[in-house]
C-alpha positions as CSV (number, residue, x, y, z in Angstrom):
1,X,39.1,-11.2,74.1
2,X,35.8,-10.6,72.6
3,X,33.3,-13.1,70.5
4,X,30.3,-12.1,69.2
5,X,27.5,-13.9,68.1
6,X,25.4,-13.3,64.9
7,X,22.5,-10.4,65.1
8,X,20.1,-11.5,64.4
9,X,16.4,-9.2,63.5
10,X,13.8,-9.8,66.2
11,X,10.1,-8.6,65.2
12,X,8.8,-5.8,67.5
13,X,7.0,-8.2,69.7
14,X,9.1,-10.7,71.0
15,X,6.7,-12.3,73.6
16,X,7.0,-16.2,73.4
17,X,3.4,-17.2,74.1
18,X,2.0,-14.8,71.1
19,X,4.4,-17.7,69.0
20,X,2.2,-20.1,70.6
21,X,-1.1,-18.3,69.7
22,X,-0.5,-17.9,66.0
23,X,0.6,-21.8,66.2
24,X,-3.2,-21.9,68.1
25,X,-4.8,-20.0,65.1
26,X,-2.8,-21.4,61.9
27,X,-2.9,-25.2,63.2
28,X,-5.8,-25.7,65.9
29,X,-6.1,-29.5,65.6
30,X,-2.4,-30.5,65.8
31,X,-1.5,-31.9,69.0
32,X,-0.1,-29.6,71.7
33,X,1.1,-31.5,74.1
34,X,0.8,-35.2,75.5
35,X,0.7,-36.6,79.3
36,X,0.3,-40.2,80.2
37,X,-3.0,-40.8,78.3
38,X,-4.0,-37.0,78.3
39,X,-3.5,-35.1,75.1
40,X,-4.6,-31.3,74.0
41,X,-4.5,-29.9,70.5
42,X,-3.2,-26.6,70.2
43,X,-6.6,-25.2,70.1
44,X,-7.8,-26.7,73.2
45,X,-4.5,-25.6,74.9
46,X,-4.6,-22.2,74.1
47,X,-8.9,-21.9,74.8
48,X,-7.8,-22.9,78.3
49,X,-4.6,-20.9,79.1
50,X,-6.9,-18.1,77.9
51,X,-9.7,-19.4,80.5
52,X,-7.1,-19.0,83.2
53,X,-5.9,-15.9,82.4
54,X,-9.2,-14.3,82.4
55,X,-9.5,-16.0,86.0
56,X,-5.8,-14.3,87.0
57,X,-6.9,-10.8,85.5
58,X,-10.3,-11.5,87.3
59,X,-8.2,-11.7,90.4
60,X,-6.2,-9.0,89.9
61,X,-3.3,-10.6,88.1
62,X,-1.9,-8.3,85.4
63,X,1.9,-6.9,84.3
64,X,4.2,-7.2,87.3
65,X,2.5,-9.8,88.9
66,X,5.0,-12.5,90.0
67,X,2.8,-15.9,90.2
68,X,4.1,-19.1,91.9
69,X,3.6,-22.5,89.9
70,X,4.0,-25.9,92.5
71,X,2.4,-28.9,90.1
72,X,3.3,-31.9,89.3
73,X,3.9,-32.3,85.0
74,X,0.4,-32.6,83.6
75,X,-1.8,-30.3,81.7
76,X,-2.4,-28.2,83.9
77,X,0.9,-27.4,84.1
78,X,1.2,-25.7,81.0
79,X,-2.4,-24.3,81.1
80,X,-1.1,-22.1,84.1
81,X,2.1,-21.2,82.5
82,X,0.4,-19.8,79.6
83,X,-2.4,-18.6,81.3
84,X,0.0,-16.7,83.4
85,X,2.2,-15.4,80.5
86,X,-0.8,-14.3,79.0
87,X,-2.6,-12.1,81.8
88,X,0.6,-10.3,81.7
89,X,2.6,-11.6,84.9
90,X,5.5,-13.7,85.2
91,X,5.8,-17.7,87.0
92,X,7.9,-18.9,89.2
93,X,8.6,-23.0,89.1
94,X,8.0,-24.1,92.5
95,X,9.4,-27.6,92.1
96,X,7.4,-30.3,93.9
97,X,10.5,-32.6,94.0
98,X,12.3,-30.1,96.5
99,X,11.7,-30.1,100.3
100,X,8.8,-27.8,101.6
101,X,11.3,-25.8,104.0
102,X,13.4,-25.0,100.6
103,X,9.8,-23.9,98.7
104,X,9.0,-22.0,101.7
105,X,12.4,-20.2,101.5
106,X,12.3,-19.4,98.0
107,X,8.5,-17.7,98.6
108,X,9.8,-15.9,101.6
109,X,12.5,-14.2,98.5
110,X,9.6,-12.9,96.5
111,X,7.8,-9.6,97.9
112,X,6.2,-9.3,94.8
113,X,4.4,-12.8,95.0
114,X,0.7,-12.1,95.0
115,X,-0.8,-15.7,94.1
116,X,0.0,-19.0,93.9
117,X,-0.9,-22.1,92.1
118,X,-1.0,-25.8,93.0
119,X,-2.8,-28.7,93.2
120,X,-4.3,-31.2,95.5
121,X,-1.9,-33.1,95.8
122,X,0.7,-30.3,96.3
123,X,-0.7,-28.2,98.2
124,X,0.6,-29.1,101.1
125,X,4.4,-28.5,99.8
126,X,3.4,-24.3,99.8
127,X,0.1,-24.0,102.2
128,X,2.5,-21.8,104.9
129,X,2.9,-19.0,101.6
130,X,2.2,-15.6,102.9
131,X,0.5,-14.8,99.5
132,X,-3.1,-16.6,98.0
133,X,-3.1,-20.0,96.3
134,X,-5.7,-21.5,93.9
135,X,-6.0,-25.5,93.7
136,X,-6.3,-25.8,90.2
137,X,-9.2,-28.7,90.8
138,X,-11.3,-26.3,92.4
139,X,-11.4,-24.0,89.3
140,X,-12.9,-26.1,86.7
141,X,-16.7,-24.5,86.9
142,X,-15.2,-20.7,87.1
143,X,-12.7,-21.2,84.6
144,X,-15.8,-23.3,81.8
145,X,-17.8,-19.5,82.1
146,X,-15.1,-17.5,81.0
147,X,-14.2,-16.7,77.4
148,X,-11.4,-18.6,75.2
149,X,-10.1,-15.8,73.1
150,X,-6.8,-14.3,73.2
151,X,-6.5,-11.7,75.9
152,X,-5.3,-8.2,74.8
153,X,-2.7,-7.1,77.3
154,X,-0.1,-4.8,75.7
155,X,3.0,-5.7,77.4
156,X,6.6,-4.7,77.1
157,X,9.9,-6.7,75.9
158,X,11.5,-5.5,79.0
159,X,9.2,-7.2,81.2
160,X,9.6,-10.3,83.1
161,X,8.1,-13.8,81.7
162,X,9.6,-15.9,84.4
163,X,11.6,-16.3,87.8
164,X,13.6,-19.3,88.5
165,X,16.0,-19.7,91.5
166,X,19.6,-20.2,91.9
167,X,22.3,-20.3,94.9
168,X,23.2,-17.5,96.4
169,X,26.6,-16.7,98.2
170,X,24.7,-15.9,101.5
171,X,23.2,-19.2,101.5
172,X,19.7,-18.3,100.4
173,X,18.3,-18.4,96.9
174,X,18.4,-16.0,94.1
175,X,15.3,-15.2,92.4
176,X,16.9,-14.5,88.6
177,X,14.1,-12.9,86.7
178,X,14.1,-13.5,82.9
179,X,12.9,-11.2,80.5
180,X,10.6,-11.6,77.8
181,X,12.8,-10.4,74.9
182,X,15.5,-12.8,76.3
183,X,13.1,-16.1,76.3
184,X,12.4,-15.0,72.6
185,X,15.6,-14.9,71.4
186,X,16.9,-18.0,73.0
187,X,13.7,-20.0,71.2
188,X,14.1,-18.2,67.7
189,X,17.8,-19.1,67.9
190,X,17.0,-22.5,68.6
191,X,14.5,-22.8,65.8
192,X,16.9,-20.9,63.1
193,X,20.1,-22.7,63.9
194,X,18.6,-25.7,63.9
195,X,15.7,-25.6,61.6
196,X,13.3,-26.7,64.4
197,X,9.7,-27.3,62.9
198,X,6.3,-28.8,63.6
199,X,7.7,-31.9,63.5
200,X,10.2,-31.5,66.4
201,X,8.8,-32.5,69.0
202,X,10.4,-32.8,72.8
203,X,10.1,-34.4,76.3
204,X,10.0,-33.0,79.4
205,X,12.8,-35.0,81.2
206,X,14.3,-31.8,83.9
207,X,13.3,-31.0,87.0
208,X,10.9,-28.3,87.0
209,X,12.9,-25.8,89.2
210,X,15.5,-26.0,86.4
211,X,16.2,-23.5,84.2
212,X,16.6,-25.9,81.1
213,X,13.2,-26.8,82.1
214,X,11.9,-23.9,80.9
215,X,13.3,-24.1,77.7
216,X,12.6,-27.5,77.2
217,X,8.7,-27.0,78.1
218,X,8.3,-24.5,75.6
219,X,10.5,-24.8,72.9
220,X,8.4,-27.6,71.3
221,X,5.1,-25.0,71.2
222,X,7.1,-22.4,70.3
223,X,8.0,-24.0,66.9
224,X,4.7,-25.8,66.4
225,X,5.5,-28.7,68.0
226,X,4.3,-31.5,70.5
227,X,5.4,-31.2,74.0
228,X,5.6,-34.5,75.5
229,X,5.5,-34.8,79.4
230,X,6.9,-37.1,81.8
231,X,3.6,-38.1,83.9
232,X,5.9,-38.6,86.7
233,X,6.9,-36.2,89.5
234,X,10.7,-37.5,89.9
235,X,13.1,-38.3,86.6
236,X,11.9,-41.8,85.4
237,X,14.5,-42.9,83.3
238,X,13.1,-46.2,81.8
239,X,9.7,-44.2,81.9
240,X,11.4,-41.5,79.8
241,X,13.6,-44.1,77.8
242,X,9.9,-46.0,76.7
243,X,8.4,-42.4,76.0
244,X,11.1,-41.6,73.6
245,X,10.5,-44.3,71.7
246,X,6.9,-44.6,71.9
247,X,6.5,-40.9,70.6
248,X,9.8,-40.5,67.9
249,X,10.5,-37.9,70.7
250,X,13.1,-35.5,68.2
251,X,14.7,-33.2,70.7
252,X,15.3,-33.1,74.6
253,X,17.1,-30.3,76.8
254,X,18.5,-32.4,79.6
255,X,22.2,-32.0,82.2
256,X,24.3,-34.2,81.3
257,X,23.9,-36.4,84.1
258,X,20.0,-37.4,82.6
259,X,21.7,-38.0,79.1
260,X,24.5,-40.6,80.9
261,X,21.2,-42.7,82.4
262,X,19.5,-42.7,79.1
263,X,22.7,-43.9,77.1
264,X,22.7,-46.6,80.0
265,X,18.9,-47.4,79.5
266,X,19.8,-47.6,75.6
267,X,22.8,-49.6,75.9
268,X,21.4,-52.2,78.5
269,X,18.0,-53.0,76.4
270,X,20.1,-53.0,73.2
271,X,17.3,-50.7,71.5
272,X,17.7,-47.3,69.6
273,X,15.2,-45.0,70.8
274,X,17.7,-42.6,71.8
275,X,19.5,-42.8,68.4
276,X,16.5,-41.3,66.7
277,X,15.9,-38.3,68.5
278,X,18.0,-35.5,66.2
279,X,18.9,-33.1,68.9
280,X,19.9,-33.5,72.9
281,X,20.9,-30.0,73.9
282,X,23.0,-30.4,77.1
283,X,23.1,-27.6,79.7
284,X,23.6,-27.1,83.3
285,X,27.1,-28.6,84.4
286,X,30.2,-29.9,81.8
287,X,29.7,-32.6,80.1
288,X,32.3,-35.7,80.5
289,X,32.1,-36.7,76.6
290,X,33.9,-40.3,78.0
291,X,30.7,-41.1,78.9
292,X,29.1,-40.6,75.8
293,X,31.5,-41.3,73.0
294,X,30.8,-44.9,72.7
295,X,27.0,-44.8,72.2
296,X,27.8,-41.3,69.9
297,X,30.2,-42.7,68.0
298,X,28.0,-45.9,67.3
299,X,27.5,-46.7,62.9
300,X,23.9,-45.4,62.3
301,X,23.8,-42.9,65.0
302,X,22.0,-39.4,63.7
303,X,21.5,-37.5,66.9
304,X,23.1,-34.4,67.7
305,X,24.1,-33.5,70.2
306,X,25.1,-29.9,71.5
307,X,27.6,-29.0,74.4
308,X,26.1,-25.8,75.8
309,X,27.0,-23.0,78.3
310,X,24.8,-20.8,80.0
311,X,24.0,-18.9,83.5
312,X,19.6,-18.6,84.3
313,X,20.9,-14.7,84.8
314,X,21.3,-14.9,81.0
315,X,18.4,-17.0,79.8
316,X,20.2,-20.3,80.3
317,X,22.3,-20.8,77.1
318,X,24.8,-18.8,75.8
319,X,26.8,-20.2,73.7
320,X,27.0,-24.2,72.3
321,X,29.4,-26.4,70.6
322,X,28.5,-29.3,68.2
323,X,30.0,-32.6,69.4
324,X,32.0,-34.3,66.6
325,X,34.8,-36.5,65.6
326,X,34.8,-37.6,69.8
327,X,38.7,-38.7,70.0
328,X,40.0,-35.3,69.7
329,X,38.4,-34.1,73.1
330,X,40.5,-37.2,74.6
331,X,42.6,-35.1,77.3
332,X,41.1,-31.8,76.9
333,X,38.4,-30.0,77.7
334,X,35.1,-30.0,75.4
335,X,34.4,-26.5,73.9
336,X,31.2,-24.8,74.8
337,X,31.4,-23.6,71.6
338,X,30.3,-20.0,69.7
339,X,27.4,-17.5,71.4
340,X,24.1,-17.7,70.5
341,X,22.1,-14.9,68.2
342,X,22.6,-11.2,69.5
343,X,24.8,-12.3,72.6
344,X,28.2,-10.8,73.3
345,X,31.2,-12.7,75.8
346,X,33.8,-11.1,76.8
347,X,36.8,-12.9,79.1
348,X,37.6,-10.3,81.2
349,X,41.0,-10.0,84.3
350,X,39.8,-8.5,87.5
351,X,40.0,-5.2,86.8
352,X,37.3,-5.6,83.9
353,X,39.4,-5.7,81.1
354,X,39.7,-7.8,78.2
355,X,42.6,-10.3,78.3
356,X,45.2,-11.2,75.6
357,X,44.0,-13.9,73.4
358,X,44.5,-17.3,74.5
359,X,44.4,-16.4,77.7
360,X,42.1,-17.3,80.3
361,X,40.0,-14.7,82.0
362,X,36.5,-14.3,83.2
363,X,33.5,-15.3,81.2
364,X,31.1,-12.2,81.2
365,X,28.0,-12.4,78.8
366,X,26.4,-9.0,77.2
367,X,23.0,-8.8,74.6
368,X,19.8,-10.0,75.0
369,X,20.1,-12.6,77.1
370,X,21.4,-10.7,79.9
371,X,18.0,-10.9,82.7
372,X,16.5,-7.7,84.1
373,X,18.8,-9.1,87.3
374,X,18.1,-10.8,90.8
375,X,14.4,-9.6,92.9
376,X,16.3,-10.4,95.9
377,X,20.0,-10.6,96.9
378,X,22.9,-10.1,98.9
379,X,24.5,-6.4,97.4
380,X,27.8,-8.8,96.1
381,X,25.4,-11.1,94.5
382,X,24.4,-7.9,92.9
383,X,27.1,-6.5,91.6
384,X,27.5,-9.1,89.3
385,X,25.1,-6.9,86.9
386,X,27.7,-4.0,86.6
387,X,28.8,-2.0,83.5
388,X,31.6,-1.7,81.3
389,X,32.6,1.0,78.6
390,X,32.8,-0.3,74.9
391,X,32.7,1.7,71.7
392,X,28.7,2.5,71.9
393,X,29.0,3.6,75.3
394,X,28.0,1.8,78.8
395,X,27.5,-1.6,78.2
396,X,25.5,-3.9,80.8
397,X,27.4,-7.5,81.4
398,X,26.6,-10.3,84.0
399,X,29.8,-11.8,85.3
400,X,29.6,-15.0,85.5
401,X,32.2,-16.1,88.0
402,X,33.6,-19.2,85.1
403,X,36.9,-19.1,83.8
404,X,37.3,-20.0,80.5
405,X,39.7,-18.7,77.1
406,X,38.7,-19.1,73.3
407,X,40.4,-21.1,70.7
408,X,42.2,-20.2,67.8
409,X,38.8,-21.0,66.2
410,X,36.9,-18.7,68.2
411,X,35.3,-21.0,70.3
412,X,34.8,-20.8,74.4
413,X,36.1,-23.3,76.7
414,X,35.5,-23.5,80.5
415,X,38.1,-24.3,82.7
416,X,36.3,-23.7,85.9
417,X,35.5,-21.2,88.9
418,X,36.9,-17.6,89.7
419,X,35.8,-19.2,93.0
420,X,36.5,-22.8,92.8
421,X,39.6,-22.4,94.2
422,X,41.1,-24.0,97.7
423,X,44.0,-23.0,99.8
424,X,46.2,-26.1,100.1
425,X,49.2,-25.8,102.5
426,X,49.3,-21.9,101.4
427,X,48.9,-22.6,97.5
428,X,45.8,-21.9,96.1
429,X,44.7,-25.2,93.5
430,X,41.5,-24.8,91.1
431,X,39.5,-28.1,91.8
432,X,38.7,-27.8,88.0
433,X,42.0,-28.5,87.2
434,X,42.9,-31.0,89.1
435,X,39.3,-32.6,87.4
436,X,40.8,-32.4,84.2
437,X,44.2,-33.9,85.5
438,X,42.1,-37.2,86.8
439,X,39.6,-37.3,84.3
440,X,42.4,-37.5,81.5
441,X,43.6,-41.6,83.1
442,X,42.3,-44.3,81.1
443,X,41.0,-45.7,84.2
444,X,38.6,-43.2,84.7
445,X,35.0,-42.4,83.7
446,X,34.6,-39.4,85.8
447,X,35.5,-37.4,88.7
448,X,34.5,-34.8,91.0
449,X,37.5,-33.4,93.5
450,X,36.4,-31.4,96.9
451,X,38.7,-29.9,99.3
452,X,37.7,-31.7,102.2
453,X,39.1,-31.2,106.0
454,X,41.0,-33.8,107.7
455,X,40.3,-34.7,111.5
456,X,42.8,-31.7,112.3
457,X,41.0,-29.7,110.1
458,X,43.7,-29.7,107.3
459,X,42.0,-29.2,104.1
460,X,43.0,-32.0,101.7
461,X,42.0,-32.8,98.4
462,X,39.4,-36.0,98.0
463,X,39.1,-37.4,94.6
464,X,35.5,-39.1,94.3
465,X,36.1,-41.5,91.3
466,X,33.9,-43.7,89.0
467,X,36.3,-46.4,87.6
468,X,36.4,-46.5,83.8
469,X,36.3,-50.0,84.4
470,X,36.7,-53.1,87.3
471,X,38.6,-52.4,90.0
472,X,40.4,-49.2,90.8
473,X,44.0,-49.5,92.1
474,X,43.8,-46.1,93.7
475,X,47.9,-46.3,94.5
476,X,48.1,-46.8,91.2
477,X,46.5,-43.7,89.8
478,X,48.4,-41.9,92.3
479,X,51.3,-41.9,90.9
480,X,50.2,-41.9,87.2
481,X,49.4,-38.4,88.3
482,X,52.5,-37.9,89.8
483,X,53.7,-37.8,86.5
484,X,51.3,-35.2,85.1
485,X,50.2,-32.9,87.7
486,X,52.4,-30.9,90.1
487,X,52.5,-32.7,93.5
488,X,50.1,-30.1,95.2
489,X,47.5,-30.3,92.6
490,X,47.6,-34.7,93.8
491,X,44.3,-35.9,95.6
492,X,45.7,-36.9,99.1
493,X,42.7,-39.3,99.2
494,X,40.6,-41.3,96.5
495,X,37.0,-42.4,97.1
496,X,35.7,-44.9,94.7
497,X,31.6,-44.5,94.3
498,X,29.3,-46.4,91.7
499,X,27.9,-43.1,90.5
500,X,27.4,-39.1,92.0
501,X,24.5,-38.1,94.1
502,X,22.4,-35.8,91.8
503,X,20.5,-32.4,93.2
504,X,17.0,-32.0,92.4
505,X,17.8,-30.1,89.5
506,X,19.9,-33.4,88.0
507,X,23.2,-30.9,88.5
508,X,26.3,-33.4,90.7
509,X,25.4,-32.8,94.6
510,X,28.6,-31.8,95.8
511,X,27.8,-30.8,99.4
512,X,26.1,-34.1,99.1
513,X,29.5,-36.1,98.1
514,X,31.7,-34.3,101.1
515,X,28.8,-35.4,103.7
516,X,28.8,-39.0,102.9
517,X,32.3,-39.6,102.6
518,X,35.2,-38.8,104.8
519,X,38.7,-39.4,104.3
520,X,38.5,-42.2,107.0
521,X,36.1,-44.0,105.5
522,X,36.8,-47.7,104.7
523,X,36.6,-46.9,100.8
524,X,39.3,-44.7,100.7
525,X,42.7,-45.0,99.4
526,X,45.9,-42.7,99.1
């Protein structure tokens, strides 16, 4: 089963900060970009960036140069981002919200690392790195003598624009690097499909380790835009709740797990900030649309919002779904929806070929998105980049490792892992399943399920449940699934928890959930 997006023409350059500079040239004194009381008009931005990339090229900096990035969100965030994109290298996020050992892991990943930036106040967080780092601070007299026109680097599509991070089966990180053709298409599509102008301005509300971060940053430049940032290091939701308001903020790229605490700010003050923004585009993990229906489905509620899939080894999205008419995703799960301009997915069986429609298989995503691969990795990680023969020949595909199957319609749906499966008493159970399964009571909001070991070591599965309301007669839900789910696919235990633990990168902690509970904990009921 094949579906194909629209393809779409590209211009012969498709490098995303050249966007920015003709945005620089047509409109100099329209704001760039906001922080806290801070503000730089697209002219001042773009003079900058082009001060720090003669610095970088000054140092050596040039095409394959792979530059760390560990500040907080303020200017000079995106003054090195640019800067960097424009002396011809590619950045790396070095998040200041994750521990230094986990920073100091990721640098160790990147042989090709020749500089770093950071600032005073995080410099600390990457001072062990084997390779130089700058303290932006310490710049500002170099960087005034050097010249604020556009740098002429010729570059290729092919090459890399940025490296971002993800797990990695051996335990250490992934460095994905994303190509510059890839980053372009993703931001035309979002501008085309969505008739994104000057006037759509965002808000920086992601972790900056995140690949929807990187998106979100510079997706509002990219169409002429303002780019709004959070002056905070760590997700302030009543910060970001004020700013969206404050500013008519008109489109943010957040997990779902940010949207849910924004609803909640929205709901609790009684205001409609939120409802005025036209476009949320949701990414990262599946969205539970119980927790949003009520606020969407609200009279006089314009905003959009978009149900997306994507992996960061294909550019972050892939393919999204327009949420309407909320009660028929009641019991089922929410379409991801059609792929994005000049992207291919293919649900594939194990032996790489394409299965029967309806069925479920393996999501694997071809076209521009796909990334030039990992810098670092085990050799299975690897071999996730592979090739497959279609009609024009070879064709390179990244296998995802989601199941999924397409409607009647033609749209994708996720179902879960390839490897989200658990052993239970010699039948293997997808977890994702059983989510569904539990998610589908009335009684509740949401759920994650682990397979978690027993004192003998048993594995058994643990349901970790927000209530949809009041208390939660787990003995109760029990056997409502007993009449829904095959016994096997039952939670033997049911922890009830306020809300999940959230990663850095605002995805569900799950390793998180499985330390702090244990089936003999007090809370637990079967």
């Amino acid at each position: 089963m094949s579906l194909i997006g629209l393809r779409a023409p590209l211009p012969d350059v498709r490098l995303v900060h050249r966007t920015f500079e003709a945005h620089a040239r047509r409109h100099p004194d329209r704001i760039a970009l906001t922080c806290g009381k801070e503000s730089r008009t697209f002219a001042e931005l773009n003079a900058q960036a082009n001060q720090f990339a003669n610095y970088l090229r000054s140092r050596g900096v040039g095409p394959g140069s792979i530059i760390g990035v560990c500040l907080d969100r303020t200017p000079e965030l995106m003054v090195s981002i640019l800067g960097i994109l424009k002396a011809g290298a590619a950045y790396v996020p070095l998040d200041p919200t994750y521990p230094r050992e986990r920073l100091e892991l990721m640098l160790s990943q990147l042989e090709r690392n020749t500089f770093n930036v950071a600032s005073l106040e995080t410099l600390e967080l990457i001072d062990g790195a084997r390779s130089e780092t700058v303290v932006v601070e310490s710049l500002s007299a170099q960087l005034e003598a050097l010249p604020t026109t556009d740098p002429e680097i010729e570059l290729d599509n092919d090459g890399l624009c940025y490296v971002v991070f993800t797990s990695g089966s051996t335990g250490a990180p992934k460095a994905t690097a994303v190509r510059h053709e890839g980053w372009y298409n993703l931001l035309n599509w979002l501008q085309v499909e969505y008739r994104l102008d000057a006037g759509s301005s965002g808000l920086s509300v992601s972790s900056f380790g995140f690949d929807i971060s990187q998106r979100g940053l510079m997706a509002p430049l990219f169409v002429g835009a303002t780019l709004h940032l959070l002056p905070s290091r760590s997700f302030d939701p009543s910060m970001a709740y004020r700013l969206i308001g404050e500013h008519g903020v008109k489109t943010l790229h957040c997990a779902p797990s940010t949207l849910y605490v924004l609803i909640d700010q929205e709901m609790t003050r009684g205001t409609k900030a939120l409802t005025g923004v036209d476009y949320v585009f949701i990414g990262g993990e599946p969205l539970n649309v119980a927790r949003v229906e009520e606020w969407a489905s609200q009279d006089g509620n314009d905003c959009t919002l978009l149900h997306q899939y994507g992996v960061a080894e294909c550019t972050d999205v892939a393919s999204s779904h327009e949420l309407t008419g909320y009660p028929r995703y009641r019991g089922a799960a929410t379409p991801v929806g059609r792929p994005v301009y000049n992207t291919e997915i293919r649900l594939l069986d194990e032996e790489l070929r394409e299965v029967p429609d309806g069925e479920t298989g393996e999501i694997c995503i071809s076209g521009a998105s796909v990334s030039a691969g990992y810098l670092n990795a085990s050799p299975a990680d690897t071999q996730r980049f592979t090739e497959i023969e279609s009609d024009g020949g070879p064709l390179r595909i990244y296998r995802t490792g989601d199941r999924g199957f397409a409607t009647s319609d033609g749209e994708l749906v996720v179902v879960g892992r390839v490897d989200a499966q658990v052993k239970i008493r010699g039948m293997r159970i997808d977890l994702g399943d059983v989510e569904h399964g539990v998610r589908g009571s009335a009684h509740v909001e949401d759920v994650v399920v682990l397979g978690v070991p027993d004192a003998q070591g048993e594995l058994n599965l643990m349901a970790f449940v927000i209530p949809a309301y009041g208390d939660l007669d787990t003995r109760a839900l029990r056997g409502e699934l007993l009449g829904i789910l095959p016994r096997n696919m039952v939670p033997q235990d049911f922890v009830v928890v306020p809300s999940f633990p959230l990663n850095p990168n605002g995805k569900i902690d799950r390793k998180a959930l499985a330390a702090r509970f244990r089936p003999a904990d007090s809370a637990v009921g079967s």
